[in-house]
C-alpha positions in Angstrom: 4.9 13.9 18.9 1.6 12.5 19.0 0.6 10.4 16.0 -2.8 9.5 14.5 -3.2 6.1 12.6 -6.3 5.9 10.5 -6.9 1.7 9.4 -4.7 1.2 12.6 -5.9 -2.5 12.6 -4.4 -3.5 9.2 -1.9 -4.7 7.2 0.8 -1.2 7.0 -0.9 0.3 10.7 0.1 -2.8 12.7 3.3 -2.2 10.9 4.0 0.8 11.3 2.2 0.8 15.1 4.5 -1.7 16.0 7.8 0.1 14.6 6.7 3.4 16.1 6.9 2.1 19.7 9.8 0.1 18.9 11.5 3.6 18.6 15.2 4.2 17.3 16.0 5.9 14.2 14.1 9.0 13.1 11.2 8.0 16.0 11.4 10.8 19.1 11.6 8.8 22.6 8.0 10.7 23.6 6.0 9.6 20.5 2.5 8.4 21.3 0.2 7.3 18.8 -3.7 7.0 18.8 -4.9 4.5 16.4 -8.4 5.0 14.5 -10.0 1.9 14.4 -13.7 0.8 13.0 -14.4 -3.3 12.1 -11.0 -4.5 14.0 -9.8 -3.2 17.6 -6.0 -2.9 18.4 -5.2 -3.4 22.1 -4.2 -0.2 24.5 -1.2 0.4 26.5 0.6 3.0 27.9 1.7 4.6 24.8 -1.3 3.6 22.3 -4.6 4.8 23.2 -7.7 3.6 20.8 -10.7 5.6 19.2 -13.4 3.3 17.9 -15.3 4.9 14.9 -15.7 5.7 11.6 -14.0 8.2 9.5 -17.3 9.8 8.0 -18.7 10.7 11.0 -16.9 14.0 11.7 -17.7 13.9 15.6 -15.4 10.3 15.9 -12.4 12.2 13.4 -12.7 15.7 15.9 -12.3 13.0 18.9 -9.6 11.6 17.0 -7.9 14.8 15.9 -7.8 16.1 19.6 -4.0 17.0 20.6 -2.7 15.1 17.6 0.7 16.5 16.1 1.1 14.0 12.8 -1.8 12.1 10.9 -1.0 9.1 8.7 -4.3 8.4 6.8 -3.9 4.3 5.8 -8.0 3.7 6.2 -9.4 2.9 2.6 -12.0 0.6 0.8 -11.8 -1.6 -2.1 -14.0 -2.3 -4.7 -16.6 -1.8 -2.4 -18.9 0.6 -4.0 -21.3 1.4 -1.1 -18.9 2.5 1.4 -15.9 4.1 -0.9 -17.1 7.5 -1.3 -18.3 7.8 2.7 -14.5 6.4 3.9 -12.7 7.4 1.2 -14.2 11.2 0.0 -16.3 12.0 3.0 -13.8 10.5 5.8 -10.9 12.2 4.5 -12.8 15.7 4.1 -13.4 15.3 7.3 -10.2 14.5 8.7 -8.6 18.0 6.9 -11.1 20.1 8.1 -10.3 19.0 11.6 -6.5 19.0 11.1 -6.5 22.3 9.3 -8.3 23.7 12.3 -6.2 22.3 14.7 -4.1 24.2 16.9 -1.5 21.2 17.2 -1.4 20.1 14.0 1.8 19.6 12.3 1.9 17.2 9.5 -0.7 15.2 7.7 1.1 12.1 5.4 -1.5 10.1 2.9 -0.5 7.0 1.4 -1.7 6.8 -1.6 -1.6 3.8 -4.3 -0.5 3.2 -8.0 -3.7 3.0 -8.4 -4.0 6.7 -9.1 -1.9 6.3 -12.1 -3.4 2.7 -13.3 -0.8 0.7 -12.7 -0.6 -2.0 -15.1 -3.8 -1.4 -16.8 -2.5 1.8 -18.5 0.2 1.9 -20.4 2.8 5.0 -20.1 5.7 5.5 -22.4 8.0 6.1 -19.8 8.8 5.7 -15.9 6.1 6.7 -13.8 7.2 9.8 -11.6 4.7 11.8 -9.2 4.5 14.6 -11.9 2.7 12.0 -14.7 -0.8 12.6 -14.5 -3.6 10.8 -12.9 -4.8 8.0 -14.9 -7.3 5.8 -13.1 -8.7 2.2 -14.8 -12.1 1.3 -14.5 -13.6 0.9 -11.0 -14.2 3.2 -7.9 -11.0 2.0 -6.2 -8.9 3.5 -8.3 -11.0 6.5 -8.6 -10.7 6.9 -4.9 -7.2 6.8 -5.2 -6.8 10.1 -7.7 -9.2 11.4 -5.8 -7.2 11.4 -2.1 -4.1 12.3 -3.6 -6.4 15.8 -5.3 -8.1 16.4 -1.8 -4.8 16.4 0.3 -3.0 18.7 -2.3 -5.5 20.9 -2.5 -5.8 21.7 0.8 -1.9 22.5 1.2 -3.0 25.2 -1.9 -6.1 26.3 0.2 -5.6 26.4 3.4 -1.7 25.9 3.6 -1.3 22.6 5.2 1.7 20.3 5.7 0.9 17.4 4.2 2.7 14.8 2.3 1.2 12.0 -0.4 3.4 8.5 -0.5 2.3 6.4 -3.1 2.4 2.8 -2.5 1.9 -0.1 -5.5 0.9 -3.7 -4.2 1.5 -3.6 -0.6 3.6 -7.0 0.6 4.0 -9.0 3.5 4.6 -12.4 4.9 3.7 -14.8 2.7 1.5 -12.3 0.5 3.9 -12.6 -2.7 3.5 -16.9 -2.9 0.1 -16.7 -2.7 0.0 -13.8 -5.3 0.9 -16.4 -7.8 -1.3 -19.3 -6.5 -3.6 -21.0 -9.2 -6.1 -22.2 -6.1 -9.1 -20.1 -4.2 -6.5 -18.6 -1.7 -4.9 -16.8 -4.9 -3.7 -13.4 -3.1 -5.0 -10.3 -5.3 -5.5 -10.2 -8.7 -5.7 -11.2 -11.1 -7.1 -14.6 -10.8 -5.6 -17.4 -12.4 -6.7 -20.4 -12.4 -9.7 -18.5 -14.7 -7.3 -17.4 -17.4 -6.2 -20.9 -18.2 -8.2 -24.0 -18.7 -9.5 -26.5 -15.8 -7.5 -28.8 -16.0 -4.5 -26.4 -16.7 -5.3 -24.8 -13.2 -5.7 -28.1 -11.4 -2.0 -29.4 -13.2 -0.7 -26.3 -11.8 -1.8 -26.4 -8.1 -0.5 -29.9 -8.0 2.8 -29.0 -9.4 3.3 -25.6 -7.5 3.4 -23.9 -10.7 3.5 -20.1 -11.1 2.2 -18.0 -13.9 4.1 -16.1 -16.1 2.0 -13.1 -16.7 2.7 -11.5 -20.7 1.3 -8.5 -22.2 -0.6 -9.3 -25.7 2.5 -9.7 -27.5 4.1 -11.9 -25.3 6.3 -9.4 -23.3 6.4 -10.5 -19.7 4.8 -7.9 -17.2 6.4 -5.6 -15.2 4.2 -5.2 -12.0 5.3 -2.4 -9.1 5.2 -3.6 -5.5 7.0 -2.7 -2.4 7.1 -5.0 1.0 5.6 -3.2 4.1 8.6 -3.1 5.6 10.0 -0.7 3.4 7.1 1.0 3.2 6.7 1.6 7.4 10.6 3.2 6.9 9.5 5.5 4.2 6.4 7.0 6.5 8.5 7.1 9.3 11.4 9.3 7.2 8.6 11.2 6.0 7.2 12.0 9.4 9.8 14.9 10.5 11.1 15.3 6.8 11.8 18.7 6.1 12.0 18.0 2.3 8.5 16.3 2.7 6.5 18.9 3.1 3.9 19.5 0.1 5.6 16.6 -1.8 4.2 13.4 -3.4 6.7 10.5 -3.1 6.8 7.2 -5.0 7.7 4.3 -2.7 8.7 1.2 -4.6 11.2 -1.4 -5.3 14.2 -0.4 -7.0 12.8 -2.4 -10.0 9.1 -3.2 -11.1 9.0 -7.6 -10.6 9.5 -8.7 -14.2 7.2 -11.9 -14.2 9.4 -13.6 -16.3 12.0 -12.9 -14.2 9.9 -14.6 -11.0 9.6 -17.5 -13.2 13.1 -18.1 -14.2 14.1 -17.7 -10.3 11.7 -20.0 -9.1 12.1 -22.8 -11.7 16.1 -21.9 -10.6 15.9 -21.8 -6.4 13.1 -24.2 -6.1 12.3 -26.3 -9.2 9.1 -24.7 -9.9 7.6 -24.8 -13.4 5.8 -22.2 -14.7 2.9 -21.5 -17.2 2.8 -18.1 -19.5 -0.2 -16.1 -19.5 -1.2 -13.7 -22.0 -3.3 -10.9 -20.8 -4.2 -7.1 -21.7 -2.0 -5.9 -18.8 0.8 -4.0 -20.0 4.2 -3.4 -17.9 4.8 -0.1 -16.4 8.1 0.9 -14.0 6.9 3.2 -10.6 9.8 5.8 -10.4 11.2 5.7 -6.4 14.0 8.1 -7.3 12.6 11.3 -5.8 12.2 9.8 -2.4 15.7 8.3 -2.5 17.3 11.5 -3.2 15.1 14.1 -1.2 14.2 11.6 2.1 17.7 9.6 1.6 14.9 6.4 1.8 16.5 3.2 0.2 14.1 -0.1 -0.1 15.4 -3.1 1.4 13.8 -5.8 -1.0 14.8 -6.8 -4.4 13.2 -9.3 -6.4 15.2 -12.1 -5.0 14.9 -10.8 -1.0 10.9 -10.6 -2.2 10.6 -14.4 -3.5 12.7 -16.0 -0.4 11.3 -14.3 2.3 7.7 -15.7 0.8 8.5 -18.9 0.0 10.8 -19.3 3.3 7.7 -17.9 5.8 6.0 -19.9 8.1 2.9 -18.8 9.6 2.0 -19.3 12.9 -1.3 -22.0 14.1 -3.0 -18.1 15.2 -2.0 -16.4 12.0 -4.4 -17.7 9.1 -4.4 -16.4 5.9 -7.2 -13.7 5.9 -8.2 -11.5 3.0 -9.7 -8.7 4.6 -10.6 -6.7 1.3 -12.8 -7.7 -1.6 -11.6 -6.7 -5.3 
């Protein structure tokens, strides 16, 4: 098996790069994997080669395709509107044209986001499973997102590729979920607090450690969908040699969206922290992970509580800063 890892150099590729040549489980002792990479370099060795590039030049993805077995496509943009359509549209027409002629080409896995469906921007009256349709919110992000998910299915209907779509919500690490809720500048994500309450609200709550309670209009705490890279590396991994996988879209969550209130009443239990509600026009909406668990026999790891701990509990290293890598 020889694997290609688009976005190699970020948050799920060092993941899953690293896990891949740890081996064990579903990984085959011969694997090799060759990691697309364009503003950040990973290092080579024996097992990992490296081609420097970007995706929407087709010469650097048929250099990149050569010999290649599996693709897992992580490369994306945010909101950045002058380079979506070119990483995002063009990159990945140009990766499936190259894997669809390829004469070693075995499996081509997306991972896709909540985004397509509008996460908590768009309200749907029940659990969101990969047969509700796409429903993007405002912005070309999201659009990006419907639009991947479209490409990649279509070309299984076209040209009869192997492909398979996992659909990721808010992607954690570390200590990504802490600094989620921070009310300072290194707030992690969206939205951003500290300008949805007052001044001197925000400054109370940074000096306290307070965390915000997000509500829907009514007051309803929010129910936002995320899953910890961890149990998102497993999924791909399953996925790779999957029978069941083939032409299938999977939703990779938690068990349970994060209730906000919930978070709050943990925190002010575990740690003492206060917290401060928040109404918003964000509306709570429960990602579905039921297919994967019964076709790909994939379980997630973290619950709620697992999720707060292991943020709270992490220290970095003096050579691992905080870096936000993405704008939007």
């Amino acid at each position: 098996m020889h694997v290609l890892v688009t976005g190699a150099a970020g948050k799920v590729g060092q993941a899953l790069v690293a896990r891949l040549l740890a081996g064990s489980g579903n990984v085959p002792d011969d694997l090799r994997i060759r990691a697309l990479c364009h503003n950040r370099m990973l290092a080579e060795t024996p097992r990992l080669s490296v081609v420097a590039g970007t995706i929407a030049d087709r010469e650097v993805c048929r250099t990149a395709l050569e010999g290649i077995t599996h693709v897992v496509h992580l490369a994306t943009c945010k909101e950045t509107p002058d380079d979506v359509m070119d990483v995002a549209i063009k990159g990945l027409f140009w990766l499936l044209e190259e894997f669809r002629t390829s004469s070693t080409a075995q499996r081509f896995i997306l991972i896709g986001g909540d985004a397509a469906v509008g996460h908590f921007f768009h309200r749907h009256p029940a659990p969101i499973t990969e047969t509700t349709p796409h429903r993007a919110y405002p912005g070309c992000y999201a659009l990006s997102k419907v639009m991947e998910e479209v490409m990649v299915e279509q070309y299984g209907i076209q040209y009869g590729i192997d492909w398979c779509c996992l659909r990721a919500p808010w992607i954690m690490e570390k200590d990504d979920f802490r600094y989620s809720l921070s009310f300072g500048d290194d707030v992690f994500g969206g939205p951003d607090w500290k300008s949805m309450v007052s001044p001197e609200q925000a400054e109370t709550s940074r000096c306290t450690g307070a965390v915000p309670l997000l509500q829907e209009e009514d007051g309803t705490p929010v129910k936002r969908n995320f899953v910890h890279v961890d149990d998102l590396v497993e999924a791909i991994v399953t996925a790779l040699t999957a029978k069941a996988a083939r032409g299938k879209l999977y939703n990779i969550a938690m068990d349970e969206p994060v209730d906000y209130g919930a978070v709050a009443a943990y925190l002010a239990r575990t740690r003492g922290l206060p917290s401060i509600a928040i109404r918003s026009p964000y509306v709570g909406n429960w990602l579905d992970n039921s297919r994967a668990k019964a076709e790909l026999g994939w379980r997630p790891s973290y619950d709620l509580e697992k999720l707060i701990d292991s943020a709270w509990d992490y220290e970095r290293a003096p050579d691992d800063p905080r870096r936000v890598w993405y704008p939007g």
